[in-house]
N, C-alpha and C positions, 0 to 999 in steps of 0.2 A: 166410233162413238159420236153422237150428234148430241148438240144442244139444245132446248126449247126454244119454238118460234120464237115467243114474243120477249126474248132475252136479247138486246142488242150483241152484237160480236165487238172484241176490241177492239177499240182505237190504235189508231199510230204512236198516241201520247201514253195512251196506257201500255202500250209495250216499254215504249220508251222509260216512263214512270216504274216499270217492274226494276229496271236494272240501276236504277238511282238508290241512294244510300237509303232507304224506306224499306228493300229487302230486295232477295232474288225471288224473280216470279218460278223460275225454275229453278228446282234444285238440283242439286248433284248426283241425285236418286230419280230424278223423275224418269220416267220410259217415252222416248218421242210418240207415240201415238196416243199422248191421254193429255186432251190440251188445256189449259189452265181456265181455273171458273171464270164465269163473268160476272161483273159487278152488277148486283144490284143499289145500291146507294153506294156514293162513295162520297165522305168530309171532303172539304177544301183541305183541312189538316192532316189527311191522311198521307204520311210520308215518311213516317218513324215506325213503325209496326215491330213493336216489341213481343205479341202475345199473337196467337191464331187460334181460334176455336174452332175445335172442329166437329160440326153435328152433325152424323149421320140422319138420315129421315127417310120413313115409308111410312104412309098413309098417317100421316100426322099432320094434315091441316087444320083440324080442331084446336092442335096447343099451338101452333104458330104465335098469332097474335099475344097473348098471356106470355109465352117464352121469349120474344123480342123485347116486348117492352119492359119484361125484370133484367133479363141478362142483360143489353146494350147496358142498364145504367148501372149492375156491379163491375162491370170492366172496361166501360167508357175511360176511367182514369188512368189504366192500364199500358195505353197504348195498344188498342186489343183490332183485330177482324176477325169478323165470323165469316164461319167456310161452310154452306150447310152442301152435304154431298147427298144428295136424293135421287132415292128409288123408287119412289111414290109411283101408285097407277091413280091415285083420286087428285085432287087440285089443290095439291100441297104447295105446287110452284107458283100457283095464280096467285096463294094468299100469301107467299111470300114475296113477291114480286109487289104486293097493295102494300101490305105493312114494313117493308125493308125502307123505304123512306123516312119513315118514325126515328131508324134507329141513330143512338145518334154515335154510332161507331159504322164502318167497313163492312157493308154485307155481301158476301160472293158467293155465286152458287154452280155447282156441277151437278145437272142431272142425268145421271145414268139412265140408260133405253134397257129394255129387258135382254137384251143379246149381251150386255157388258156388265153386267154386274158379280162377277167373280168373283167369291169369299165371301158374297152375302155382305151383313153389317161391318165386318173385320177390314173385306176387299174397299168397301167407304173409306172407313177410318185412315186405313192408307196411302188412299188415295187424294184424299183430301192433305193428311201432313206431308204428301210430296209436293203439295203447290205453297205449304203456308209458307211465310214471309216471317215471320216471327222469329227470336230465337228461342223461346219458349210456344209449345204447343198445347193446349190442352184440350181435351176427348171427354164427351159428354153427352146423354142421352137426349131426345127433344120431348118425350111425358113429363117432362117437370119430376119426375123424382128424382131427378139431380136436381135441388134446388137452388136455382141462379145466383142468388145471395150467397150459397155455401160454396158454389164453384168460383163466383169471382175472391172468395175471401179464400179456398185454395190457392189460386192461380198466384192473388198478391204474396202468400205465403211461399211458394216455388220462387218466385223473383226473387226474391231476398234470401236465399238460403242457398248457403256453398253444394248443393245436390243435384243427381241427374233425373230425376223420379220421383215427384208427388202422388201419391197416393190418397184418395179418398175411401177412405174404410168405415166401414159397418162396424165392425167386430172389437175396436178399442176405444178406451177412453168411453167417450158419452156418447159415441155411436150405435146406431139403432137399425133394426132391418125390417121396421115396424108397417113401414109402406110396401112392402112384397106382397103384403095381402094374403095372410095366411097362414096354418101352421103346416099345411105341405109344402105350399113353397117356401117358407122359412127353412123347413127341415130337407128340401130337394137344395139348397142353394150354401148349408152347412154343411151336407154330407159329398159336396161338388170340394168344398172347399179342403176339408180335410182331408180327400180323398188325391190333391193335389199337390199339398203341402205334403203328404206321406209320402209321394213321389218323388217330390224334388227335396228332400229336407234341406240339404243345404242353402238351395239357391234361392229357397221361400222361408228362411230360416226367420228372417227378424222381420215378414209382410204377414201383417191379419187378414189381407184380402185382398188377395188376386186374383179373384172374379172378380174384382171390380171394374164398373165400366166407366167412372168417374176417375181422370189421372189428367196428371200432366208430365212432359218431359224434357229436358233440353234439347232441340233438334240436334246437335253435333253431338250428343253423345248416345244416338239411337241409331243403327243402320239399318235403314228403311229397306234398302237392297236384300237386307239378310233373313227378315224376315218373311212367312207365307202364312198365316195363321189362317185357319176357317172358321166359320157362326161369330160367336159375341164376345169373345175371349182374348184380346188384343194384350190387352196388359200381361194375360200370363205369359205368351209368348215372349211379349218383349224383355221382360224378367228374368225369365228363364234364358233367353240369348245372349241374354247382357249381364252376367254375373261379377262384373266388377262396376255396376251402375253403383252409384249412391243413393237411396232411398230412403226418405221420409213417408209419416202418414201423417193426415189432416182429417180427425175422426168428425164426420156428420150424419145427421140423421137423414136414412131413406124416407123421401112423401112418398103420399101414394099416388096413383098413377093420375093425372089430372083430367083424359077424355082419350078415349077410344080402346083399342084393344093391346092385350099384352103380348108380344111377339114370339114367346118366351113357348113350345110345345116340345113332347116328344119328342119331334126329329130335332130340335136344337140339342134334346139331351145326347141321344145319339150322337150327332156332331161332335157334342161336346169330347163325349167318350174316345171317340177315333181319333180328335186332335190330340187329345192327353197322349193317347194309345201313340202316337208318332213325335211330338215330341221327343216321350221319353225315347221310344225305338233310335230316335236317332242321336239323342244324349249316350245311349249305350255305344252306340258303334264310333260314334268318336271317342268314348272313352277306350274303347277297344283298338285303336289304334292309334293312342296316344302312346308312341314307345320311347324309353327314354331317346333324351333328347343331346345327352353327351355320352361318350363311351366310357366316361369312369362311372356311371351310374349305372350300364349294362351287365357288371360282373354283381352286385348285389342285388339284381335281376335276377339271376342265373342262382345266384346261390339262396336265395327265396325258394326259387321253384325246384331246386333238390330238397330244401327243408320241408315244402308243400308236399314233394313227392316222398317222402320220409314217414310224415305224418299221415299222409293217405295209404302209406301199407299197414297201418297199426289200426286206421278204420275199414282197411279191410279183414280185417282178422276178424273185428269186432262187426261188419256185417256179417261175412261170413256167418261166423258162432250162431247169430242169431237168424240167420234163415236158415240153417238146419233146424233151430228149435223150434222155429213155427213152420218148416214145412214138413215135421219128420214127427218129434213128439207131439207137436201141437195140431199135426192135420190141417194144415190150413190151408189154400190155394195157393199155389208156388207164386203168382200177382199179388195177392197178401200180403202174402209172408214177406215178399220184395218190400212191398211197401212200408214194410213195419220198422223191419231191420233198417230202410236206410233212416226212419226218424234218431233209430239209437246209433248209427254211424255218424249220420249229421250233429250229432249232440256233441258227442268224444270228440270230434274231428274241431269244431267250435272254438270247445273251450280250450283246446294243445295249440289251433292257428292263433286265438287272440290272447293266449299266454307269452307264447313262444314266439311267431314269427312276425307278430305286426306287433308286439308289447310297447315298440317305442313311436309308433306311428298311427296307432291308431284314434278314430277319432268319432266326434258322436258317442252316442250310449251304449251302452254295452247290450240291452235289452234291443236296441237299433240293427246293430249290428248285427243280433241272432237273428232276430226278423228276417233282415234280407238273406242271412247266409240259409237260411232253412228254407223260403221260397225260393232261393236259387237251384237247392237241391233237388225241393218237389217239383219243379220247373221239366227239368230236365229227367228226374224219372216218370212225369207223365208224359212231356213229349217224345223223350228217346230212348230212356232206358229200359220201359213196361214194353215198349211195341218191337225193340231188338231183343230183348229177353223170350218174349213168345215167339220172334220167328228162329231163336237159338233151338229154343227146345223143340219146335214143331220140325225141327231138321235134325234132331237127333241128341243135339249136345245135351251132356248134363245140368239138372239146374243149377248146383252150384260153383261149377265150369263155366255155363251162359253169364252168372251174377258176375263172377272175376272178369269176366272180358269187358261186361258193358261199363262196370266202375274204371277200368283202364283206360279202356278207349275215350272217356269223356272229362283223365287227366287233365288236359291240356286246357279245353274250355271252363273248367272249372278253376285250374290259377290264373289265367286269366282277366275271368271275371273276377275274383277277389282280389287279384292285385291290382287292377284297375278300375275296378269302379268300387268295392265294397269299400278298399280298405287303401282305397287313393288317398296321398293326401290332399287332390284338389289341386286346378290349376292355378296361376298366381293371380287371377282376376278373380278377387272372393268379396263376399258379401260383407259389408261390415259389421262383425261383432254387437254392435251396441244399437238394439231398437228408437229409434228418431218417432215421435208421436208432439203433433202440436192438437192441443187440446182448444176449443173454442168455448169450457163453458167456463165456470169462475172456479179459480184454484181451490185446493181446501184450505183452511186457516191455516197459515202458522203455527206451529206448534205451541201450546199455553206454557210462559216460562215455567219450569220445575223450580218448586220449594228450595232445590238442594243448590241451583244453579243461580247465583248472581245475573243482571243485567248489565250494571256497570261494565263501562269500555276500560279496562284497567290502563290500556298502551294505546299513546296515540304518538300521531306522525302526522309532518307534515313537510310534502314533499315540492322542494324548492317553490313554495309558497304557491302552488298551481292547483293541489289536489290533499285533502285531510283524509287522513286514516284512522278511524279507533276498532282498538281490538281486544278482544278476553283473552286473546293468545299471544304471548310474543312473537314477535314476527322479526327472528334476526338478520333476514335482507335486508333489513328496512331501519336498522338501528340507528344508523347518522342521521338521520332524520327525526329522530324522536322531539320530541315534542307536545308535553307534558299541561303546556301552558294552554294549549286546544281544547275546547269546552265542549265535553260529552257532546252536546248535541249539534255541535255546528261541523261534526267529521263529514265528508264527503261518500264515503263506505263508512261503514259500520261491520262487523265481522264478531259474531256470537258461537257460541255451542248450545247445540238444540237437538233434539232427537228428531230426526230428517228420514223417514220411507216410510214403508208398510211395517206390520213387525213382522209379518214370515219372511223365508227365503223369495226369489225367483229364480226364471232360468236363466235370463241373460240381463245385462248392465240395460238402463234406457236413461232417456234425453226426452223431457216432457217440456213442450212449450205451450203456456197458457196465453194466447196469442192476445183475448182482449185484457190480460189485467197484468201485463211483462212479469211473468212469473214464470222461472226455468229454474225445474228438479232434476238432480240427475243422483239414479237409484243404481245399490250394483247390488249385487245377489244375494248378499246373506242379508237383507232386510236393515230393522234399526241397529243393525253391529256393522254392518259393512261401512266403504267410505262413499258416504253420500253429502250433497250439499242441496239448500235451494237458497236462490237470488232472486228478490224482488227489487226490480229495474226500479228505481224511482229517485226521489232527492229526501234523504238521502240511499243513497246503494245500499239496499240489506240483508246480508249474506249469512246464510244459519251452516253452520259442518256438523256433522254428525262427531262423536265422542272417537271415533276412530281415526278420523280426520285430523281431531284435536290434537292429539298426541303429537302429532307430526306436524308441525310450522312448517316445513320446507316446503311439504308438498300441498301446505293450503297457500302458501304463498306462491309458489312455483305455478303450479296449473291453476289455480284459478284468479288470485288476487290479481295476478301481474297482467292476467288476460282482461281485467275488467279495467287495470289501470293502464293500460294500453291504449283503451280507446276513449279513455277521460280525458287523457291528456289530447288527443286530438281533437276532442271535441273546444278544446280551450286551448287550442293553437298550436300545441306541441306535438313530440312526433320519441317515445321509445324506440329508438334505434338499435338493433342488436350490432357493438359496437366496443371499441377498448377507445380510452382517448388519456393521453396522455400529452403536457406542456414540457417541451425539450427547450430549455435555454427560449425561453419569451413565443418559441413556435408550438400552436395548435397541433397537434399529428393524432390522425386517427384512424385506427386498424380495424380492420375489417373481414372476416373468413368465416367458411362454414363450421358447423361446433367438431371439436376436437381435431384441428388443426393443426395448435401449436399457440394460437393468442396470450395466452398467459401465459406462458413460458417464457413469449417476448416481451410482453411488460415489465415481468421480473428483470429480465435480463437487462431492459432498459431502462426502468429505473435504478437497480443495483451496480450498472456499470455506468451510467452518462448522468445522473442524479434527474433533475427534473422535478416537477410534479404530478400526481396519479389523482385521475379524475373519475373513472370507470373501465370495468374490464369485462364487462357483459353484454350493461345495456347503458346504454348513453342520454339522455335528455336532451335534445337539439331542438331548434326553433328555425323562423324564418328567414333571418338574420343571420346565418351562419355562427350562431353563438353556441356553443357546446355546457350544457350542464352537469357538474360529475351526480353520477350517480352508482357510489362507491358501496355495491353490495359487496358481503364477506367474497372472497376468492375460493373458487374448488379447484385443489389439487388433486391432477390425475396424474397417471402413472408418468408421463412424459414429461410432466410440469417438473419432478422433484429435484434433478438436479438444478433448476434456475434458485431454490429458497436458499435463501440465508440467515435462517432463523435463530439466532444464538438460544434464546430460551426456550424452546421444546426443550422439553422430557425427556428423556431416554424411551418413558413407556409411548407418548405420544409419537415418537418418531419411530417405536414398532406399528402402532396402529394404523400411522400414517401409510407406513408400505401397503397394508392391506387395505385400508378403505382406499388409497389412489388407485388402485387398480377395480376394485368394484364400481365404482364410480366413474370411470375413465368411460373411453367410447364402448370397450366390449359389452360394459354393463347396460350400457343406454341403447346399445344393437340388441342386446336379445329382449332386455324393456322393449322397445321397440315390437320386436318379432313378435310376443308372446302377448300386446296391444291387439292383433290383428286375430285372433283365437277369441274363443269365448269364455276369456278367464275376468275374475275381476281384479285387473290391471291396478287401479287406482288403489286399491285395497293391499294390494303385494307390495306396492309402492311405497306407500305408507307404512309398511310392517314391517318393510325393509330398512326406512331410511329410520325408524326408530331401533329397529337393533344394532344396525351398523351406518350412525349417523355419518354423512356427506363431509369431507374432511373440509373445511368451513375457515378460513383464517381472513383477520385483518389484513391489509398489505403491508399496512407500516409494521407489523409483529412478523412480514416475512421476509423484508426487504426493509431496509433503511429509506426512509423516503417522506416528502411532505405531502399533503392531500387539497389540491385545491377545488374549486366550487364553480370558475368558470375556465373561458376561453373561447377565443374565434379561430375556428379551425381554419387551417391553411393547408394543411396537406394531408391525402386518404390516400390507404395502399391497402391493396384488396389482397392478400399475402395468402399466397400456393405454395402445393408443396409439388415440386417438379423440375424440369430442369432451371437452370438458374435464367432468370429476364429479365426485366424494366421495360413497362410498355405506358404509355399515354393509354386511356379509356377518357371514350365521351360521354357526353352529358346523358345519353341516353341510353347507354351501355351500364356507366354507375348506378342511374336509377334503379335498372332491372336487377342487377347485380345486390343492391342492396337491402330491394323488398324482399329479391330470394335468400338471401341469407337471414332478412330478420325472421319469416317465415319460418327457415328452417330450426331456429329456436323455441318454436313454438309446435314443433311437430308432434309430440307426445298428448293423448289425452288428457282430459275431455274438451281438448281447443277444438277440434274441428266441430264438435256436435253444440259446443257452446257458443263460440264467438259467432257464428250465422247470425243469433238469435237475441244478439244484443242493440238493445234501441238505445242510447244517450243523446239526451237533450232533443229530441222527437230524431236525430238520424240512425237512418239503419244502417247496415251492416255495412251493404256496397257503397252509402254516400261517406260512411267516415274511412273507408278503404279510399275511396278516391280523394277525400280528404285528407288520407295519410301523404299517399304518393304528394300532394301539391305542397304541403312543408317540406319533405324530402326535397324536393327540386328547387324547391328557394333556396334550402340550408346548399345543397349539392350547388348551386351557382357561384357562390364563395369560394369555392375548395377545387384544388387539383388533386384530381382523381390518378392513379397506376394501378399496377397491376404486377408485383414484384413475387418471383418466383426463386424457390430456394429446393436444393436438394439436401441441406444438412441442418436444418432449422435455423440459419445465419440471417435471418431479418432483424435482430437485435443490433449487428453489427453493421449490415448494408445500409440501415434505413438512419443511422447519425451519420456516415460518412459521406451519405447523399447531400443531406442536411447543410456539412460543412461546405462540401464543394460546391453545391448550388449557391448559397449565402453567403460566401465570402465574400469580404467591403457590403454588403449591405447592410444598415443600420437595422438594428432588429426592436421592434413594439414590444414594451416586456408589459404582461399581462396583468391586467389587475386580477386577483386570484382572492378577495375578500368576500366573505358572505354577504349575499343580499337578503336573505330570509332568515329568522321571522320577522318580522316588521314590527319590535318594539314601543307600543303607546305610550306615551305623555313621560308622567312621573317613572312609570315602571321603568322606563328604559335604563337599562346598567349605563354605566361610564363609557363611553368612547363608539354605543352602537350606534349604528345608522337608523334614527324612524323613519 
């Protein structure tokens, strides 16, 4: 592969410069013999390279010019280089070589000689994200119908959102295919699409366009090695390869083509067709030798394909029956008649497999499912069955003697393929359930309040004077905080009931981000009945829930409120810790473990045996300063908790109930929540229906334990408490930290967090600046405190953790805590007797 004369070769410094913290010039995928572009402009500043653009080009020096000078300035701020990879035979490289000085970003070029250009446009694009520098890449045409403006406002969209895959789609939201110039190609590049998406259903399940040539990706979660795609089709391969990618879309309008010709003929269609054609070929044959993977899952293997082989002797009766009736009464060509009889075999046979033997596994539509199981069938009777049937008979055997042996003999291929691919349940790298669309034009209004519904905030909070809440719903996490005295309009959030979606159904849950006017919907299937919400980012936060939602406090507080008051509080200096903290005798202590542990169990325990004060058992309010604020939501009791309560006044009926809601509620219930998150049900909706039939068993502390409730403390000692063999270990300062964002994390692991928090802006910071602004309260508050790591095999942290307490502290003088309110801040006159203004 040789480069253009009049491109200098690298420097010493620019090699040197590749391996400096700016990026690796080579990647971990690249192939020694394809040696990295060369600069044509290169900033003084260029040394961070966050973004890589990479534009293929052949015979595009007409848009050169017009393409540099919009693109460098939508991703100048980016931290971005352009990588154009050209195959150009006209003097695409001369005018980029004049104009690349303009830019005022990183322009580096590899141009392919006609002996190297492999894959065509695809062989480009690959070759180019093997040299980029970036940890984000993004892929885009140079006719300007990717228009630079919409690709730099993708790409800032990709940075900030927890995903592996930005998409640029035609096909949703206010997407248009309006620049393809035509209603054949419109209708050639629809019937491309569907035609794809029918192939892959699962793995194009929640993408509107995977032709698209407009994407971006995170380099570490793409392997370049793995893939080989041919013609203009990059993204479906990568899609298709990477079924546990996270993917978004970023809907914009196609221009049209800005100068010269469209690349786009015939033989790309062909192309097209063969890559699909191999893809899938090779989708199948992995699926075809994916065999279980443990041997206790081998025996209901086994006993599947007795019940397959069961059900296919009762469709062969029933072909049978029916190719004597059309070869004998009906006179019809024994290839016919073959043919006929197996549609009514394949039918019987259908509906006894997805009755009977996949009832609890299967998945997709039912009408899905016939589809494939029918072209499987005719599959295999035009290619094997029709052609061994006629050499059965031209050798003697009888016709329906020849019918019996070819349906046998093609047993085995046929469970096979139904147990592994039709009626798979799917490897465990699956695509995520819930459609992700950021939309770029203005959201639709608000819903106009209804007659029937009040606007008044009936309940307001206000929490340790940092963050105001009014709400039309009670919200009983949040009760010690009430706060009545808060004036409708100066709440911080706001939280209404509004009729939130479409009114029909859909097919799957979605996450709409209205990126220029911070408006994020999130709709789930059954339309305005389901549980849907939208949040308009602003001052103040205004959050609408659908009447489904309403019902259910827990879960509008739970999944959404606490995810938006999470990152308030960091934006005004605090830090939601997922966290228990309790005051032993004047000492700070604060616990810490993934959920369902054992955490409440041991507060109980330690407040009800060593007394103390109880400050929070969830989530913790902490600051810079090592100051610990309680933030004392009701307590859930799970199955494991019940023995630590000591609740004299429960019911007799309440403490039946109890047995049963602790166990629903407990971890099994929040595992298979969990599990049944990752499907394409709507989660939120079940959630909700559930926690209003069999509400979350919810108690104060002091009603379960004798005990007092204080408001502060500076913590002194944190123990990260396991359940395993028994230990005491020292963790460092960098050890706690990691430790402690994964566990708060894993608090928040349940929908709609992942699809929602990306896409929250407070106080102009996104997502990853108040993430990294969480972490740096974290680690001021974690400099105060001695961090462990106490491990227990009979849930004895109740008893280990005061007797540490004692031994360590004895003879020293112990700080007893001031533990009086500092909020609400009482004005003038108003002020009762003895508060603090």
């Amino acid at each position: 592969m040789t480069e253009v004369a009049h491109v200098s070769s690298l420097t010493k410094d620019d090699e040197e410069a590749g391996e400096s913290d700016g990026g690796i010039r080579r990647h971990r995928n690249s192939r020694a013999s394809e040696p990295a572009p060369h600069y044509l402009h290169r900033p003084v500043s260029d040394r961070q390279v966050r973004l890589s653009v990479v534009v293929p080009t052949r015979n595009e020096a007409e848009n050169i010019p017009t393409l540099l000078s919009r693109l460098g300035g939508a991703v100048a701020a980016l931290g971005a280089e352009i990588i154009f990879v050209d195959d150009s035979d006209d003097d695409t490289v001369d005018v980029l070589a004049r104009h690349a000085t303009d830019a005022p970003v990183t322009v580096r070029l590899l141009h392919r000689p006609p002996s190297a250009r492999a894959g065509g446009l695809s062989g480009a694009v690959l070759h180019g994200a093997r040299h980029a520098r970036g940890e984000w890449v993004m892929v885009m045409d140079a006719d300007l119908q990717h228009p630079p403006e919409s690709a730099g406002r993708l790409a800032d969209i990709a940075m900030r959102h927890d995903v592996d895959v930005v998409i640029g789609t035609r096909y949703a939201g206010e997407g248009s295919t309006e620049g393809l110039g035509g209603a054949a190609r419109e209708a050639t590049s629809s019937w491309a699409t569907r035609l794809a998406k029918s192939l892959f259903p699962r793995r194009l399940t929640t993408i509107s366009d995977p032709m698209s040539g407009l994407f971006a990706f995170r380099r570490a979660a793409v392997d370049l090695d793995g893939m080989n795609p041919i013609g203009f089709k990059v993204l479906l391969e990568l899609v298709v390869r990477h079924p546990g990618a996270r993917v978004a879309e970023v809907a914009y309008e196609m221009a049209h083509r800005h100068a010269g010709r469209s690349k786009a003929s015939a033989r790309e269609g062909l192309t097209f067709l063969r890559h699909l054609g191999r893809l899938r070929s090779r989708r199948l044959v992995g699926q075809m030798r994916e065999r279980p993977a443990a041997a206790r899952d081998r025996l209901p293997e086994l006993i599947r394909m007795v019940a397959f082989g069961l059900v296919g002797l009762t469709g062969l009766v029933v072909n049978t029956a029916a190719l004597w009736f059309f070869y004998e009464p009906a006179n019809l060509h024994h290839l016919l008649g073959a043919a006929l009889a197996t549609q009514l075999s394949t039918a019987w046979n259908f509906v006894l497999v997805d009755l009977l033997i996949y009832r609890r596994t299967r998945q997709g539509s039912r009408a899905g499912r016939a589809s494939r199981f029918f072209l499987l069938n005719n599959l295999l009777l035009l290619l094997l069955r029709l052609p061994v049937l006629q050499a059965l008979v031209w050798a003697g055997v009888g016709i329906l003697t020849s019918n019996a042996l070819t349906l046998a003999a093609l047993f085995l291929v046929r469970f096979l393929i139904n147990d592994r691919v039709i009626y798979s349940p799917g490897s465990t790298a699956r695509r995520d359930p819930v459609r992700m669309l950021v939309s770029l034009r203005a959201p639709e209004a608000a819903a106009t309040p209804s007659r029937k519904r009040y606007q008044y905030l009936a309940y307001r909070y206000d929490v340790a004077g940092v963050v105001t809440i009014g709400s039309q719903i009670m919200l009983p996490e949040l009760e010690f905080f009430r706060a009545q005295w808060v004036a409708d309009s100066d709440v911080d959030i706001a939280v209404r009931v509004s009729d939130v979606g479409g009114r029909g159904p859909q097919r799957r849950a979605a996450m709409t981000e209205y990126a220029n006017e911070s408006v994020l919907r999130y709709e789930e299937h059954l339309g305005r009945l389901g549980a849907n919400f939208r949040i308009q980012l602003g001052s103040p936060i205004d959050i609408q829930v659908g009447p489904l939602l309403a019902r259910s406090p827990h879960v509008v507080y739970t999944n959404i409120i606490e995810a938006l008051l999470r990152f308030v509080l960091v934006s005004r200096g605090h830090m939601l810790l997922h966290s228990a903290c309790v005051n032993l005798n004047g000492v700070g202590v604060m616990l810490s473990a993934l959920t369902d542990t054992g955490k409440t169990a041991t507060v109980l325990r330690l407040l009800r045996d060593h007394g103390g004060h109880f400050l929070s058992d969830d989530m913790t309010l902490i600051g810079p300063d090592g100051v610990a604020t309680c933030f004392p939501k009701p307590l859930t009791i799970s199955a494991h908790t019940l023995r630590a309560v000591q609740a004299q006044d429960l019911t007799p009926a309440e403490w039946r109930r109890l047995q049963f809601q602790s166990r629903l509620h407990s971890k099994g219930g929040r595992s298979l929540a969990l599990t049944l998150s990752r499907f394409n049900v709507p989660i939120m909706g079940i959630n909700a229906i559930t926690q209003r039939l069999i509400p979350p068993p919810k108690y104060s502390v002091d009603r379960l334990v004798p005990c007092r409730i204080g408001t502060s403390t500076r913590v002194e000692e944190l123990f990260i408490i396991e359940r395993g063999t028994p230990r005491i270990s020292e963790l460092g300062a960098d050890e706690t930290l990691e430790r402690m964002i994964q566990n708060t994390d894993d608090a928040y692991g349940f929908p709609p967090f992942r699809y929602l928090a990306p896409a929250i802006t407070i106080d102009g910071q996104g997502y990853a600046q108040l993430r990294q602004r969480e972490r740096e309260i974290l680690a001021a508050f974690l400099s105060h405190v001695r961090s462990r790591v106490l491990a227990s095999d009979r849930f004895g942290w109740a008893d280990e953790i005061p007797n540490l307490l004692r031994t360590e502290r004895r003879g020293l003088p112990t700080e007893q805590q001031v533990l009086l309110p500092t909020w609400p801040s009482w004005p003038g006159a108003l002020a009762p007797s003895g508060a603090r203004a």
